[in-house]
N, C-alpha and C positions, 0 to 999 in steps of 0.2 A: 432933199429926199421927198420935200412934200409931190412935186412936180413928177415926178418919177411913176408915183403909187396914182397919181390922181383918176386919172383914167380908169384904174381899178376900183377906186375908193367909190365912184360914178355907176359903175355896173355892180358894186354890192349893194346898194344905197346907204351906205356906212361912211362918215367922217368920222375917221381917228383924231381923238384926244394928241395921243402918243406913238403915234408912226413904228416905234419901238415894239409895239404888240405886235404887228403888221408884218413887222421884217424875221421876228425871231417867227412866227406861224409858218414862213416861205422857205425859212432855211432849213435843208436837209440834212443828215446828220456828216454825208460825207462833205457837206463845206464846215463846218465847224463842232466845236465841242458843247458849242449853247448852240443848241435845231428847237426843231417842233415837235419829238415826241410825248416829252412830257402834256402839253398842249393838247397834243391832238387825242392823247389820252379822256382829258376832261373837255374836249368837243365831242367827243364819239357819242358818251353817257349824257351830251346837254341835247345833241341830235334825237337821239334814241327817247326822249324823254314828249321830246315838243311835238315829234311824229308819234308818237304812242297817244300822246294826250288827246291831240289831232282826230285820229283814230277812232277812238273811242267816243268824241264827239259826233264825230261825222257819220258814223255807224250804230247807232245804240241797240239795237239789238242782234249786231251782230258777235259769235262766241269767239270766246277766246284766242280759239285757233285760225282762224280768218286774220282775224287783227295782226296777230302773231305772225302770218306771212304777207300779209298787204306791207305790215314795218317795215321787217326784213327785204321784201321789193325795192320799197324806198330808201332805204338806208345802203344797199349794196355797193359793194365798190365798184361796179360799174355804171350805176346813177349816179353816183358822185361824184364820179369820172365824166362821167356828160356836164355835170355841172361846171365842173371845173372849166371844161374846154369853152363853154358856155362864157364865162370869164376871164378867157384867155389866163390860165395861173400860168402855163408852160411858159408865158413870156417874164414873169416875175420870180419864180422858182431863183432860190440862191443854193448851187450845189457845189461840188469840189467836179475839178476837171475830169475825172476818170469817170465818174457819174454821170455827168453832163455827153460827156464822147460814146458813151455808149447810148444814149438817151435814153438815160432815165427821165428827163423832165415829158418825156410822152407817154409812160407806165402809167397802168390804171391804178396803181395801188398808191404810188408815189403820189399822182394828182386827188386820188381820194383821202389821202392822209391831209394833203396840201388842206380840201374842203374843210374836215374836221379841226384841224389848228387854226383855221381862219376861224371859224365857230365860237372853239374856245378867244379867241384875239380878242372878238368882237364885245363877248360875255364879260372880259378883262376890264377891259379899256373902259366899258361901258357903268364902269363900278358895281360890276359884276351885275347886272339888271337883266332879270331873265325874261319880264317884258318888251328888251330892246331887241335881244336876239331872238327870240321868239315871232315878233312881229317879221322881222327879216326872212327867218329860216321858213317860215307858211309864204312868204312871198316867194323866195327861191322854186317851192317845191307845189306853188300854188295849179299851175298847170298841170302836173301827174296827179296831185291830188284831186283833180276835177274827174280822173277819167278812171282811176282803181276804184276798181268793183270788188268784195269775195268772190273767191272763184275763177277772177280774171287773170289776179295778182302774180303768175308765173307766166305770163305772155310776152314776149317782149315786145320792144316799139314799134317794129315794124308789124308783125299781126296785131297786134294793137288799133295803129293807123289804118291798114288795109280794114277792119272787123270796122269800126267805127264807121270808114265813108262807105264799103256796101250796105252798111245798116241805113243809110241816111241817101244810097243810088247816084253818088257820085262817085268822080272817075278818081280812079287809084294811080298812087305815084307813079314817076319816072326817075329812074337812080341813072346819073351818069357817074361815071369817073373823070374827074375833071385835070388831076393833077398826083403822081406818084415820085415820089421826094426818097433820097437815103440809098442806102446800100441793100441788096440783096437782105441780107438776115436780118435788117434794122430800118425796115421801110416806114413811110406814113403817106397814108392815103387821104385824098379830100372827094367829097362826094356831093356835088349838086343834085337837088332832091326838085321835081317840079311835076306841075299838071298840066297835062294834055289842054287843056279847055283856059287853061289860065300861066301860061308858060314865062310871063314875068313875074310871078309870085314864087318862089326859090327861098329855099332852105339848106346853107351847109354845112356838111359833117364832117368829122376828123375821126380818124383812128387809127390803130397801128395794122389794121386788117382792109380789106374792103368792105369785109361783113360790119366791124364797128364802126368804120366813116357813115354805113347805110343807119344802120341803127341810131347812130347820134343825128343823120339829117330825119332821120323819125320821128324822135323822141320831141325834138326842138318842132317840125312840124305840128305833131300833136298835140301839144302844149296850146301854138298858137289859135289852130282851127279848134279845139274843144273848148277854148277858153269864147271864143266868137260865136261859135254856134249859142252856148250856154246864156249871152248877152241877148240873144234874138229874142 
């Protein structure tokens, strides 16, 4: 089992205690009668707490209601869905066949619940230490948090990424389609994200749209270049 996760265990920067936390967090409910909902129950509310805290530090005098949708930004099931892809979970996902056939392990909801039972795993194993997941979960989420402003907080990635490089007069992405996979009603898309002026620096996106492969080679773009600019 250990060899299995490891590679994931690498890109959460999490060693498991108990591999046992790890595997019941992956399992859907259509492969077994022990899944992850309970779990991702008490991920959701540990998320919710460490972005809010985040927040409010990062912001202090901003009200209420800013905070309250800068959260909600970050916490959505479609960021946790970038995240996930971000970790490849689709490849460790344990689901029942009919689930799997229809691909669920590419649903944004599925791979968001996936994030928040890892969350909880993590908060588990770790002898419940909310210092340990905490330290993890600002690193996940360290890259969006550099670039949510009030006000900004219902943009998505890609006006996002385009607002940030005209603000700073460099040249804006290039989205190809590189690769379209599946059936008609159950496709998934991958999208190399690149620039003009620097065309072996590439960014790729996955999603079950074109729009959400562009948006996740965004999201991960932006992460990278706000975090390097902000270093300067």
């Amino acid at each position: 089992m250990k060899e299995r996760y490891f590679r994931l265990e690498k890109s959460l920067g999490y060693e498991y205690r108990d591999l046992g936390f790890l595997e019941n967090a992956l399992t859907h409910r259509s492969a077994s009668t022990v899944h992850n909902e309970r779990v991702e129950f008490l991920g959701d509310s540990i998320l919710g707490f460490v972005i809010a805290d985040r927040l409010f530090e990062q912001f202090p005098s901003v009200q209420e209601g800013d905070l309250t949708r800068m959260r909600s930004t970050l916490v959505k099931e479609a960021t946790l869905a970038e995240i996930a892809r971000e970790f490849k979970l689709s490849d460790y996902l344990i689901m029942g066949p009919g689930e799997l056939k229809s691909g669920g392990y590419r649903r944004d909801s599925v791979l968001a619940d996936a994030v928040e039972s890892i969350i909880a795993s993590i908060y588990l194993d770790s002898g419940r230490s909310i210092e340990v997941i905490r330290e993890l979960i600002l690193t996940w989420f360290e890259g969006r948090l550099k670039v949510i402003h009030p006000g900004n907080d219902q943009k998505d990635s890609k006006t996002q990424l385009q607002e940030f490089l005209q603000g700073r007069h460099q040249p804006l992405p290039i989205y190809t389609v590189t690769e379209i996979t599946g059936e008609d009603h159950d496709q998934s898309f991958t999208v190399r994200l690149t620039f003009e002026n620097n065309p072996n620096e590439a960014y790729i996106g996955y999603g079950t749209s074109r729009r959400k492969a562009e948006q996740n080679a965004a999201a991960k773009a932006l992460q990278v270049i706000c975090l390097k600019n902000t270093k300067r």
